[in-house]
C-alpha positions in Angstrom: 107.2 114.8 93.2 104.6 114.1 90.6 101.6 116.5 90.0 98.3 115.2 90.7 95.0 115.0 88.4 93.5 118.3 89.6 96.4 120.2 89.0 96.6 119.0 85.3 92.5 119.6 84.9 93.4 122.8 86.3 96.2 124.0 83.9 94.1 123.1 81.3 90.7 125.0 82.3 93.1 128.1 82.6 94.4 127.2 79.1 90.3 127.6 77.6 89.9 123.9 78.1 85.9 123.1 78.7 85.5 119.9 81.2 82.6 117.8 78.9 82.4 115.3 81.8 83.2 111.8 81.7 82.5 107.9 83.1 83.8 107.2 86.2 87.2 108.4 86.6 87.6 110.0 83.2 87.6 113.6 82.1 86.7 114.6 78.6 88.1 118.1 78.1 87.9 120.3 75.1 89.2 123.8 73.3 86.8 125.8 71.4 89.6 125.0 68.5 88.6 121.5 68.7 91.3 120.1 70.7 90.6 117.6 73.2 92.1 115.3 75.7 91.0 112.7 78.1 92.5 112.8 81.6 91.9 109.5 83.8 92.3 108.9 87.2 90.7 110.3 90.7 91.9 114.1 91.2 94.1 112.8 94.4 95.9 110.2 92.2 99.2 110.9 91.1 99.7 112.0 87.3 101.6 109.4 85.3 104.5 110.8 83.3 102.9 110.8 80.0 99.6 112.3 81.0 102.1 115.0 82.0 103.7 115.2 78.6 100.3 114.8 76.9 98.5 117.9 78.9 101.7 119.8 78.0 102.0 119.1 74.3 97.4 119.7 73.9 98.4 123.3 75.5 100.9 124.1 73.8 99.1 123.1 70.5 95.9 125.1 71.3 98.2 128.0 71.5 99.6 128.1 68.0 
């Protein structure tokens, strides 16, 4: 079962992640590193496989 929009916006707040806003149904999020990411779609909507990916690799990078 796929993970929805929420629950990636959520992994990354708990990663440091700042939500900037966004238009519509896009979320600007960014690390105090620098990093940032763009998450679209409504927070009910399923999360597409590479938004998935993405989120995981942005994480993982503002670890290092």
């Amino acid at each position: 079962m796929a993970r929805k929009i929420r629950q990636l916006i959520r992994d990354l707040e708990r990663a440091g992640f700042l939500d900037r806003g966004g238009k519509g149904s896009h979320r600007n999020l960014e690390h105090p590193q620098g990093i940032r990411i763009t998450v679209s779609g409504q927070p009910g909507d399923d999360a597409k496989r590479y938004q998935e990916r993405e989120v995981r690799s942005k994480i993982r990078e503002s670890k290092e």
